[in-house]
C-alpha positions in Angstrom: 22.1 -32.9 -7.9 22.1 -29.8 -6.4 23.6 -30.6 -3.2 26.9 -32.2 -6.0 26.5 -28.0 -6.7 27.0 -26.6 -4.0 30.2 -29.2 -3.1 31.5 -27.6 -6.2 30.9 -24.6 -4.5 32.5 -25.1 -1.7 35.5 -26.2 -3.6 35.9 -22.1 -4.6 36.7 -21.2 -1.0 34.6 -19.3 1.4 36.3 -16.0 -0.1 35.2 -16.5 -3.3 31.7 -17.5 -2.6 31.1 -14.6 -0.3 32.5 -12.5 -3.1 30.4 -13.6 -5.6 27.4 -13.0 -3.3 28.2 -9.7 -2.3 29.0 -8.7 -5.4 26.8 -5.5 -5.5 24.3 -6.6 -8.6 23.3 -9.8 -10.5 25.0 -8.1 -13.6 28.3 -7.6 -12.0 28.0 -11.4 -11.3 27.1 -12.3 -14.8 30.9 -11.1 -15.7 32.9 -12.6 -13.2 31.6 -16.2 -13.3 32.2 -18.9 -16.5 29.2 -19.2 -18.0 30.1 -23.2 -18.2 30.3 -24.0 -14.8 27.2 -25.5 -13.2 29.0 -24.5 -9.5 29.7 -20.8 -10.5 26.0 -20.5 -12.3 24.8 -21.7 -9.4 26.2 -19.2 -7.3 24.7 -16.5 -10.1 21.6 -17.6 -9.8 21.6 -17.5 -6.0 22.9 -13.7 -6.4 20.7 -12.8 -8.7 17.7 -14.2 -6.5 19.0 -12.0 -3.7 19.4 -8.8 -5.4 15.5 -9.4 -6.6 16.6 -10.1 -10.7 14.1 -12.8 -10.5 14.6 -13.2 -14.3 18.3 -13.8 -14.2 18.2 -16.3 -11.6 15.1 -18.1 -13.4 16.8 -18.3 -16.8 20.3 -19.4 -14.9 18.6 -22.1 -13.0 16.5 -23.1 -16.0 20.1 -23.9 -17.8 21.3 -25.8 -14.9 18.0 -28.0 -15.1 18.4 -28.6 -18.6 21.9 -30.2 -17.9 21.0 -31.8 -14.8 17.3 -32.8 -15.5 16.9 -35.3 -13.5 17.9 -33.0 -10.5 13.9 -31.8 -9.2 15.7 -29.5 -6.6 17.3 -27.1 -9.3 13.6 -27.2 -11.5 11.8 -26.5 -8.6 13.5 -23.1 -8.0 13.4 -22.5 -11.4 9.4 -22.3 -11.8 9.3 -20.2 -8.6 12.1 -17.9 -9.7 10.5 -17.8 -13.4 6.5 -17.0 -11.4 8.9 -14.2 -9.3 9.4 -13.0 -12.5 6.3 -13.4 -14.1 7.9 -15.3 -17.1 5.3 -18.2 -17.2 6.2 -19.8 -20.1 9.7 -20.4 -18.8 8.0 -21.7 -15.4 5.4 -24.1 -17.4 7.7 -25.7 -19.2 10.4 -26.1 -16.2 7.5 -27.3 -14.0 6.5 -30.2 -17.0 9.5 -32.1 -16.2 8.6 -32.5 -12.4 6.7 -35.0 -10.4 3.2 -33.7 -9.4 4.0 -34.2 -5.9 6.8 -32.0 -6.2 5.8 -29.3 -7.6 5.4 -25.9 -5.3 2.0 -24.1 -4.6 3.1 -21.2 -6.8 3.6 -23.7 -9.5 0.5 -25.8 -9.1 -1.7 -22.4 -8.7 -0.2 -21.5 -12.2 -1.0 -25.0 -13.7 -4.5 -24.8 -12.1 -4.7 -20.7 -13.9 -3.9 -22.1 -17.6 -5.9 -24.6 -17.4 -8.7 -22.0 -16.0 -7.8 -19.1 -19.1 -7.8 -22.3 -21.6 -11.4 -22.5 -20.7 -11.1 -25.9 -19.1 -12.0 -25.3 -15.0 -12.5 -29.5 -14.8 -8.7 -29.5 -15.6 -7.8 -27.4 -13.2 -9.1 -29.5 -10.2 -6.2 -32.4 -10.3 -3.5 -29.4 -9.7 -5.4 -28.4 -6.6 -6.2 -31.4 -5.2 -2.0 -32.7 -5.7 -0.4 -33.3 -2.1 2.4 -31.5 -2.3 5.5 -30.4 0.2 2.9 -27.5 1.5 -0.1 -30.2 1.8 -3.0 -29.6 -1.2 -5.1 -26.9 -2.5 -8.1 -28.5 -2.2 -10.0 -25.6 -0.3 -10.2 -23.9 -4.0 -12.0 -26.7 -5.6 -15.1 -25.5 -4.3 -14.8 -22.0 -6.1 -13.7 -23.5 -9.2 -16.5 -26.3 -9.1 -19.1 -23.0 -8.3 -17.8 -21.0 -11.4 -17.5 -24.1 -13.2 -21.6 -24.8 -13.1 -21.6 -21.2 -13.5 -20.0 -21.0 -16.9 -22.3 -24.2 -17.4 -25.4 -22.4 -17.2 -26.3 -24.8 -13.7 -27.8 -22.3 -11.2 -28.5 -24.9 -8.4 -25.4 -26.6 -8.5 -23.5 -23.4 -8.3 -24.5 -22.3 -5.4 -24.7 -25.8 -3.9 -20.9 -25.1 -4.2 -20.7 -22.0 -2.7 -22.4 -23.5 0.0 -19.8 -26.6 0.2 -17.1 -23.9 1.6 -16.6 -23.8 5.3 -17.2 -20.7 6.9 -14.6 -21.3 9.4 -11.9 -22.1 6.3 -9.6 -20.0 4.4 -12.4 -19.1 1.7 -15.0 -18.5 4.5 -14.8 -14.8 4.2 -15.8 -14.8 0.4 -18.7 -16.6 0.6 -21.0 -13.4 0.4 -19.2 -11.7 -2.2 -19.0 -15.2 -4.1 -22.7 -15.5 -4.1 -23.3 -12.3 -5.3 -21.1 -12.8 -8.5 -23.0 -15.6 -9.1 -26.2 -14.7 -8.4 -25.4 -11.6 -10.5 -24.4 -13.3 -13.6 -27.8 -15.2 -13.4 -29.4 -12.5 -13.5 -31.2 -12.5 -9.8 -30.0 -8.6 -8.6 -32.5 -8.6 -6.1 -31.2 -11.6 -4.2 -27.5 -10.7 -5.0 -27.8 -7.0 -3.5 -27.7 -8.0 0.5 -24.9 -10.3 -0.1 -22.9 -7.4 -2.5 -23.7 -4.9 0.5 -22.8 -7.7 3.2 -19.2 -8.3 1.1 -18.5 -4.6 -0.1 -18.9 -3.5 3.7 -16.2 -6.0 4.8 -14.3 -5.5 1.8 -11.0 -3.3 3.3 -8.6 -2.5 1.2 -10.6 -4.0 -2.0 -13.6 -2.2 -1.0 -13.9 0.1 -4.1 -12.8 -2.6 -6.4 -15.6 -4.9 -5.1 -17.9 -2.8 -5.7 -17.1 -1.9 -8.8 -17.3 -5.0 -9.8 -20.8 -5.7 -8.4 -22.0 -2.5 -10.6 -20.5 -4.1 -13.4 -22.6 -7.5 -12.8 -25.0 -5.4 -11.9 -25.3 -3.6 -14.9 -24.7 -6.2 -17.0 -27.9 -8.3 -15.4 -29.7 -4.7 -17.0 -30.4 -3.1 -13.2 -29.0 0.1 -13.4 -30.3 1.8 -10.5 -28.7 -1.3 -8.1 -25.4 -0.3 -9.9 -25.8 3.3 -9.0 -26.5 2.3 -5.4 -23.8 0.1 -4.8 -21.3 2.8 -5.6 -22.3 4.6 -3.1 -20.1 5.7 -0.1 -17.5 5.4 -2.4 -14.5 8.0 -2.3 -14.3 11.0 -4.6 -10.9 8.8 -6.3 -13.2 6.7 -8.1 -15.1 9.8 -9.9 -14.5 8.4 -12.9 -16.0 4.9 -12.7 -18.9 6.3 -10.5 -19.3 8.1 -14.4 -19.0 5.5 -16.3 -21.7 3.4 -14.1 -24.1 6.7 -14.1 -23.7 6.5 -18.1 -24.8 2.6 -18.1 -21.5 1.8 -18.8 -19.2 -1.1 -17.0 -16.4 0.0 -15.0 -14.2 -2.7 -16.9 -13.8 -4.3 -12.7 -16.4 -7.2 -13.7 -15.5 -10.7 -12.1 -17.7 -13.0 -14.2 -15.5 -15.8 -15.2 -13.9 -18.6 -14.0 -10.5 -17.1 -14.3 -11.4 -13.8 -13.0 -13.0 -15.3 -9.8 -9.7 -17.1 -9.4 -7.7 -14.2 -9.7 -9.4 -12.1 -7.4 -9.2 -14.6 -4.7 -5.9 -15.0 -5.1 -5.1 -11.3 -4.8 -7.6 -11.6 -1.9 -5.2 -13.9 -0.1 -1.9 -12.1 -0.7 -3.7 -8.7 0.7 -4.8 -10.8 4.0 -1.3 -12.0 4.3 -0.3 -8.6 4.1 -3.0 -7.3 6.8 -2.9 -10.3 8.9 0.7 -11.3 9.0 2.3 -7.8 8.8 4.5 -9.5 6.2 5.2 -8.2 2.4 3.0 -11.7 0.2 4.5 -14.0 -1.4 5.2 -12.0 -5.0 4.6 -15.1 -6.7 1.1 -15.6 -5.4 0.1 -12.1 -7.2 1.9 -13.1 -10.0 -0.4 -16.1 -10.6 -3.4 -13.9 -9.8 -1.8 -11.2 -12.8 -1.6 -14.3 -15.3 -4.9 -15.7 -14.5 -6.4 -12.6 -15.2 -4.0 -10.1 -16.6 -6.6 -7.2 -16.6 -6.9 -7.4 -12.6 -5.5 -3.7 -12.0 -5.9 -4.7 -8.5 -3.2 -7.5 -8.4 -1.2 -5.1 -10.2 -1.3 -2.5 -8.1 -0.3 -4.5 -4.9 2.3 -5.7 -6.8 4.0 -2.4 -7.2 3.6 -1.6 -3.7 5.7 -4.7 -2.4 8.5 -3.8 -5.0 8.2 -0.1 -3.3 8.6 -2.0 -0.4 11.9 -3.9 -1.4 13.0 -0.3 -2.9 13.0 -1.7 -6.2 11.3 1.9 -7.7 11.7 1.3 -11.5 10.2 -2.5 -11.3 7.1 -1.1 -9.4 6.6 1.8 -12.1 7.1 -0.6 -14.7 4.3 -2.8 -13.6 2.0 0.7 -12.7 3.0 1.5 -16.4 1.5 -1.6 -17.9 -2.1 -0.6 -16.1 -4.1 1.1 -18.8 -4.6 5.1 -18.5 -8.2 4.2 -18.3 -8.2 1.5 -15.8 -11.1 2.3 -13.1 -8.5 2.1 -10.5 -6.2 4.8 -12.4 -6.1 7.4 -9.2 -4.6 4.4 -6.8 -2.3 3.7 -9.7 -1.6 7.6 -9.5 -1.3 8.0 -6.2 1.3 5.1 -5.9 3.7 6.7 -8.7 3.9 9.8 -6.9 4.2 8.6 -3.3 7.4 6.3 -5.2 8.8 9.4 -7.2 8.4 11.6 -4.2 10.6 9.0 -2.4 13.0 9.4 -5.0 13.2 12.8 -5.1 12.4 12.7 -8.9 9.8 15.8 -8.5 9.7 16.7 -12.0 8.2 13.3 -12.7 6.4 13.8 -10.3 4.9 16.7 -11.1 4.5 16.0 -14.7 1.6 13.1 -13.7 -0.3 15.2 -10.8 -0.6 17.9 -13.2 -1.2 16.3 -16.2 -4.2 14.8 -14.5 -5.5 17.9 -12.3 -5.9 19.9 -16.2 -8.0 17.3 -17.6 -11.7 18.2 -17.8 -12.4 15.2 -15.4 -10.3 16.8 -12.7 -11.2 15.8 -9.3 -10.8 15.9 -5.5 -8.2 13.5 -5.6 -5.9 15.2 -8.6 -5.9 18.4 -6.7 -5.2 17.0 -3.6 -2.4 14.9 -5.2 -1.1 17.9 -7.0 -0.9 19.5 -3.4 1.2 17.0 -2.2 3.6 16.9 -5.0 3.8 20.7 -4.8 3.9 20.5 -1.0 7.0 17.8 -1.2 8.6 20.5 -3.6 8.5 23.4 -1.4 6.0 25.3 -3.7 3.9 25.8 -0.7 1.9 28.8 -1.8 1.4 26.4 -4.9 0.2 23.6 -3.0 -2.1 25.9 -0.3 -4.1 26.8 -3.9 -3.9 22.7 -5.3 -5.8 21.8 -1.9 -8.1 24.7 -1.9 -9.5 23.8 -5.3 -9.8 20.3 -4.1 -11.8 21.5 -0.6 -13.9 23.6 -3.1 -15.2 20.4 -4.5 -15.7 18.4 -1.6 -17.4 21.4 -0.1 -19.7 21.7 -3.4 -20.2 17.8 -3.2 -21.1 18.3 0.8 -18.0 15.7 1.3 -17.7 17.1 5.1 -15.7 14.0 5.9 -13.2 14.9 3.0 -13.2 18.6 3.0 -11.8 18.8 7.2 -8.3 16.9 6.0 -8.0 18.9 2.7 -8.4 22.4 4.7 -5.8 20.9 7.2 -3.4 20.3 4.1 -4.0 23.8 3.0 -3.4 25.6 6.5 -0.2 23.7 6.5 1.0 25.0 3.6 -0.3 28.6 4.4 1.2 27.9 7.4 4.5 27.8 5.7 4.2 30.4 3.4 3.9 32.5 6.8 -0.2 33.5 5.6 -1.4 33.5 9.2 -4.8 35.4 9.1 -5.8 32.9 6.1 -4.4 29.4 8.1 -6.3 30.0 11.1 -9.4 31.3 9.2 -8.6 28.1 7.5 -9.0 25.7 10.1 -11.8 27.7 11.8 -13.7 26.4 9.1 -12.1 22.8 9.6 -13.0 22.6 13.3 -16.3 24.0 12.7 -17.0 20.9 10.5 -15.2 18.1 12.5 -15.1 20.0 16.5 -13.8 16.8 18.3 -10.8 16.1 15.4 -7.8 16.4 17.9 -5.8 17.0 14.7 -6.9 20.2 13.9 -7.8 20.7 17.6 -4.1 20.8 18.5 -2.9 22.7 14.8 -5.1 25.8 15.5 -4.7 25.4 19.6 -0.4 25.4 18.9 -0.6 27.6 16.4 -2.2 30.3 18.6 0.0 29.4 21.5 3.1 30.4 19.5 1.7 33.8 18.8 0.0 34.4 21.9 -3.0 34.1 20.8 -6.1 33.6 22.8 -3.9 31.6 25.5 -7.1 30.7 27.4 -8.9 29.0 24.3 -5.6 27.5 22.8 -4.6 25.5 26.1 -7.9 24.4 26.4 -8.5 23.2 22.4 -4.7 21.7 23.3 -6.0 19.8 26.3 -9.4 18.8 24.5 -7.4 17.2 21.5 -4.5 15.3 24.0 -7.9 14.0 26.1 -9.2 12.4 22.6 -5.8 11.2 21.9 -3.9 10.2 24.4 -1.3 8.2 22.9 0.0 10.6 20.2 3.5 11.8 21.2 2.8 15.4 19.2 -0.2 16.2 20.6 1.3 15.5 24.5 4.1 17.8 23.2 1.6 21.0 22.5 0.3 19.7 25.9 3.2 20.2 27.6 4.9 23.5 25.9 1.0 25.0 26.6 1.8 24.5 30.0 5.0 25.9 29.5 3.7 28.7 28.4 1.7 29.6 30.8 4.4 29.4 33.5 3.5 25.9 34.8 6.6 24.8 34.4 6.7 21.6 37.0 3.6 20.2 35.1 5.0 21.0 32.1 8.1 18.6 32.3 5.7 15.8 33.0 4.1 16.2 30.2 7.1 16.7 28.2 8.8 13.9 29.3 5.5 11.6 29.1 5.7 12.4 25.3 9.5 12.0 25.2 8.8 8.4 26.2 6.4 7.7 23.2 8.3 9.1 20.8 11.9 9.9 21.9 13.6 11.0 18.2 11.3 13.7 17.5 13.3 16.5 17.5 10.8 19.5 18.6 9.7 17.5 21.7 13.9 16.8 23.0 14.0 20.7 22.4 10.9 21.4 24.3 11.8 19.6 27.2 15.0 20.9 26.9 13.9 23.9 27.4 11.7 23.6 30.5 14.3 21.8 32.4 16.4 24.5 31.8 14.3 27.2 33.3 13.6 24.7 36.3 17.3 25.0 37.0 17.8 21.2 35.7 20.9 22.1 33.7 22.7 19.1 33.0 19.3 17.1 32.3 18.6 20.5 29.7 21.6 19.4 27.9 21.1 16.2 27.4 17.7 16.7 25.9 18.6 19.1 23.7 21.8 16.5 22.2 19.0 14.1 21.9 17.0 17.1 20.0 20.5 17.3 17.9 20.5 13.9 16.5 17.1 14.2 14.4 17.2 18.1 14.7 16.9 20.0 11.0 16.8 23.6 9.7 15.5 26.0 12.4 15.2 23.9 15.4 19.0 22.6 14.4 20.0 26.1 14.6 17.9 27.0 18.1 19.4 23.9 19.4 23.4 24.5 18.6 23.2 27.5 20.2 21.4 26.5 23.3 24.1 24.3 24.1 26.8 26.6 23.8 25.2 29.7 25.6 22.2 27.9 27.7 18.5 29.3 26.9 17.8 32.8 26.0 15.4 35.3 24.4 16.5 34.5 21.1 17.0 31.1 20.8 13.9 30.1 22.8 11.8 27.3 21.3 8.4 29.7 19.9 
């Protein structure tokens, strides 16, 4: 039993235990503790599970079942440990020795998948409909049942069990998009296109993969003009597949089987535990959704991003590694590796994938502009400025006006730094004229002039236009504020300053601003105290301004610009 374990445990002494589950890693663990001691292998596993070594603790608690097998408690965190892992052959056969009844969702979703990729759907029902700890499953039957008739060949009775899910339920939102697949792989594009437009329109964060996939059903029901429409809208990252589909060829995104459909509502789930909750989904959900269908790129990318999220770097790389280099979704994959190797500070990796991509032939928006950020996070800002000019080339070529404004924003910032002044505000001249009630580039060409004293007049006022569109952002009260303080309205000024203080306190440039203003009010001591608050997040330059401020007070030459 596994409670007898944990008595063994206790046995060790508290000292001992925390020891062993502090230890640092799993594989520090793994030397200190007898391999023949069910107590101490307990313990292991436990550590292992901690640190994230899903696979050590799976193949730990999978040799404690084996000695204790009639202990449910010990196989039931084995399967779930083994699906954390993604080693389901270790979870299938821990999970044959337990009760139905016992069995965890993860477990029975997995059951319920092999049965589906064995080509049997009718087998899958009874792990569904099992009442287990977390109640049944039974709100899936319906899909299966629909893709079941589907595989069948029966039209009527698969949609009269699309129609048998509740709108209200868990599934309700993928009625639409559930219709369409099936309509599509029927053959009836006209009467799938509303419901494809109806589903790709709420779609979120699966929006381009959903319509990918309806161009691929699309295409493959021979209506290649209804697969070109339904790509459109879609951003310049998917260049590519847009390709592919103009060429009459599928994206490789298709959802046409019973297994796929399961999949991709499974990966549906985890992302609307992810938006609703706030909350990282359960890995072991996805990892279901990778076996049932291990070409769903999608799965796999939201995979890596939760093991980003646990900073476990080299597991989510793995796992964007094993997505093939010509996977539709290949510039999310992209864009995920860097933002992780940026993190890490391994630039030259970094580097090595945005440029490799923004030489090939194929080069688009998106490898430029991902080669700018890479170059940008390297301090090769001159670099970077030319990266996200060659990307607002092709938007502007494309007439992508709602891509091109942020791409000249990223390149003014990086002319910015490379102290190019004529060229950043020329810059975003050209990005205001596009988007003139964007308060970001309102406030970027507004402060920039205000530091140089520049067309005061027009700066305050582009300033006060983009803090009226949006009010809550600390940076733009801040430009607000030192405009203000700039033009000798110093009582208004610390207002403002201390109004964006409030909504975001550890910003460094703000502290210093106000700083500053209460200084030349004759608030001394309050002075000081904003500028130590400036101190505590302050780098570089404004680090500098600020030490000497608050050993000498304000002056000429250590004035915020």
């Amino acid at each position: 039993m596994e409670g007898q374990i944990i008595r063994t445990c206790n046995l060790l002494g508290g000292a001992a235990v925390i020891a062993l589950l502090t230890c640092g890693t799993a594989a520090e663990a793994k030397v200190r503790v007898a391999p023949n001691d069910p107590g101490l292998a307990y313990i292991q596993a436990r550590a292992a599970a901690m640190d994230g070594d899903h696979a050590r603790a799976a193949e730990l608690l999978a040799s404690l079942s084996q000695s204790q097998p009639t202990d449910n408690d010990l196989a039931r965190k084995g399967v779930s440990e083994a699906i954390n892992a993604g080693n389901m052959d270790l979870a299938l056969e821990l999970a044959k020795g337990l009760p139905p009844a016992k069995l965890t969702t993860d477990a029975r979703l997995l059951l319920a998948a092999t049965e589906l990729r064995r080509n049997r759907p009718e087998r899958a029902l009874p792990w569904l409909s099992v009442n287990g700890d977390n109640g049944s499953l039974d709100f899936l039957s319906p899909l299966v049942n629909a893709w079941t008739f589907t595989s069948r060949g029966d039209f009527s009775k698969a949609l009269e069990a699309v129609d048998q899910v509740p709108a209200a339920g868990l599934l309700g939102p993928l009625r639409s998009e559930e219709r369409a697949l099936i309509l599509l792989k029927f053959g009836k594009t006209a009467e799938a296109q509303p419901y494809a437009e109806r589903a790709a329109a709420a779609g979120g964060s699966r929006e381009l993969q959903l319509r990918l996939a309806f161009a691929d059903g699309f295409l493959a029901a021979n209506d290649r003009a209804r697969a070109t429409a339904i790509l459109d809208g879609i951003g310049s990252d998917a260049a590519a597949a847009r390709a592919l589909i103009l060429a009459g060829k599928p994206s490789g995104q298709a959802i046409d089987t019973p297994m796929k459909a399961f999949s991709d509502v499974l990966t549906s789930f985890a992302r609307d535990v992810a938006r609703l909750e706030r909350v990282a989904p359960p890995i072991g959900l996805i990892q279901v959704a990778r076996y049932a269908n291990p070409q769903n790129s999608g799965a796999s990318l939201l995979l890596a991003v939760i093991l980003e999220g646990q900073d476990r770097s080299d597991e989510a790389l793995r796992v964007l590694g094993s997505i093939p280099a010509n996977d539709a979704l290949q510039s999310q994959v992209r864009d995920v590796q860097i933002r992780i190797l940026t993190a890490d500070k391994r630039y030259d990796e970094a580097y090595g994938i945005a440029a490799t991509a923004a030489a090939a032939p194929t080069a688009g928006i998106s490898d430029f502009s991902r080669l700018g950020d890479v170059l940008a996070a390297m301090k090769r800002q001159d670099a970077a400025a030319e990266a996200y000019g060659k990307a607002a080339d092709l938007a502007r070529a494309q007439g992508l006006k709602d891509e091109l404004w942020p791409l000249l924003l990223l390149k003014a910032s990086s002319l910015q730094e490379t102290k190019r002044w004529p060229e950043t505000r020329q810059t975003l001249q050209e990005a205001l004229a596009i988007a003139p009630n964007q308060p970001l580039i309102l406030n970027f060409l507004g402060y920039s002039q205000l530091e140089r004293g520049e067309n005061m007049d027009a700066a305050e006022e582009m300033i006060r236009k983009a803090s009226e569109l949006a009010p809550d952002d600390a940076s733009i009260t801040d430009s607000l504020g030192w405009a203000q303080f700039k033009r000798g309205k110093v009582a208004e000024a610390i207002d403002t300053l201390q109004r964006a203080a409030e909504k975001d306190p550890d910003q460094a440039e703000i502290q210093e601003h106000l700083g500053d203003a209460l200084f030349k009010s004759g608030r001394r001591f309050e002075a000081r105290f904003a500028w130590s608050a400036a101190l505590v997040t302050a780098e570089d330059e404004i680090a500098d301004r600020v030490k000497a401020k608050l050993a000498s007070g304000l002056t000429s030459t250590n004035a915020a610009p």
